[in-house]
N, C-alpha and C positions, 0 to 999 in steps of 0.2 A: 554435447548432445542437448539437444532442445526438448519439451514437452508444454502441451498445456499448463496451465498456472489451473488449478483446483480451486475456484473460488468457496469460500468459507467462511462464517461468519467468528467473531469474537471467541466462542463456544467450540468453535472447531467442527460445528455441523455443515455439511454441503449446500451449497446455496445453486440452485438451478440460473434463476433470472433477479439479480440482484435489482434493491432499488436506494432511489438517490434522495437529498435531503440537499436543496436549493440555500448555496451561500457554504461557506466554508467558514470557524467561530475561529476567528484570530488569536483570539485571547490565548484557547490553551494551545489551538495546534499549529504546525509548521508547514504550510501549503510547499511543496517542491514537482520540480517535473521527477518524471521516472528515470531520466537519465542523471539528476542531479542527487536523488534517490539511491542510484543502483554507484555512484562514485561514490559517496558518503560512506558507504559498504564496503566498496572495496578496500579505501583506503582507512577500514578499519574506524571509524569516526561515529559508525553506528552499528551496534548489537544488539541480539532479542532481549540482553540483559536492561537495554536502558529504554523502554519502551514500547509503544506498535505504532499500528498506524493504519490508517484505508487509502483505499483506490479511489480515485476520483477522476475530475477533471477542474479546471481552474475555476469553476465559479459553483461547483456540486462535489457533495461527498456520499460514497457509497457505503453499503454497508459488507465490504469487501474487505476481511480485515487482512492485512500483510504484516509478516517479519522479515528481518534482516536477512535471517535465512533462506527466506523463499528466494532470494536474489542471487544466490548459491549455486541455484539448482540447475539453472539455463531454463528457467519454466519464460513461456512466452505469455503473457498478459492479455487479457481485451484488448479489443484494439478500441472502446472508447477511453479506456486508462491511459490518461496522458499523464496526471498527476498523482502526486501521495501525500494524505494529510497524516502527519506525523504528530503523536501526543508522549513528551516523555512521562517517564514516569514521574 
């Protein structure tokens, strides 16, 4: 069963119309698509325990924060989320 994805910030408050931050920081995090994102999960390689991460796209990061879990849920994403920047712990 599918549903909207809740967007939400770090804090776990509801975010209406998120906003974006131009360039993606290499260093700490791990630029992935959603689908490359949502197989890491399944195949168990990624948990809330090791990490988070936001919603982005390939050259922008949101302040849309995601877990492992949420990939769980069947929740359906933006549709401008193409990617996930992922920061381990």
């Amino acid at each position: 069963m599918t549903k909207p994805f809740v967007m939400r910030d770090g804090l776990g408050k509801e975010i209406k119309k998120p906003f974006f931050i131009k360039g993606v920081n290499f260093l700490t995090g791990k630029l992935m698509t959603i689908e490359q994102f949502r197989i890491h999960v399944k195949e168990g390689n990624l948990n809330d325990g090791d990490g988070f991460g936001y919603l982005g796209m390939i050259d922008k990061e949101s302040n849309v924060y995601i877990m492992p879990s949420d990939m769980e849920d069947g929740n359906v994403f933006p549709k401008w989320a193409t990617h996930v920047i992922w920061y381990d712990k």
